[in-house]
N, C-alpha and C positions, 0 to 999 in steps of 0.2 A: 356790422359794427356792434360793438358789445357796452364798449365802455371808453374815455377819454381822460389819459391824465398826463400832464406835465409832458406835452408835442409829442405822447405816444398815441394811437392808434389801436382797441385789441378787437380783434373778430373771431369768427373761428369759422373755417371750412369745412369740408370733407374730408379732405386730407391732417387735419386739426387747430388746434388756437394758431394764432399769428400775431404781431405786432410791429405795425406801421411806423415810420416817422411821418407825424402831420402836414410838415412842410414839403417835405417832396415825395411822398407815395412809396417809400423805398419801405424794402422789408428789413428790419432791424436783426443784426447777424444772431442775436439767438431767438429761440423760440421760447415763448413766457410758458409754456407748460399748462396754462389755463387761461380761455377767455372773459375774462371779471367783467360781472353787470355792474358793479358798483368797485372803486378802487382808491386809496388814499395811499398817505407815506408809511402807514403802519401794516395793512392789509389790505387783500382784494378778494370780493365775493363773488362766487361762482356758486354754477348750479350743479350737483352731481344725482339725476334721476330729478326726484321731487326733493332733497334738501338742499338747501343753502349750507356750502361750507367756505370758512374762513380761510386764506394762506394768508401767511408771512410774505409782506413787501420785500424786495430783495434790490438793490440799484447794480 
């Protein structure tokens, strides 16, 4: 587990990021593209290597 926003869930495996619904462990039908250590309604921070970089929140 990476990060927690609004009954999402994100982590990221070996096979890559993923995101949860909180309430029932289900995997949510798309895959977020990055797992965010940090996330709000505007952006989510990820680590790429040693930088911190910014996306675009998407709903």
């Amino acid at each position: 587990m990476t990060a927690v926003w609004h009954g999402r869930i994100y982590g990221s495996t070996d096979s890559g990021p993923l995101a949860l619904d909180a309430r029932t462990g289900d995997d949510l039908p798309a895959a977020p593209g990055i797992a965010p250590y940090a996330v709000n309604e505007y952006v989510g921070l990820a680590l790429k290597g040693t930088d911190a970089m910014a996306y675009p929140a998407v709903e």
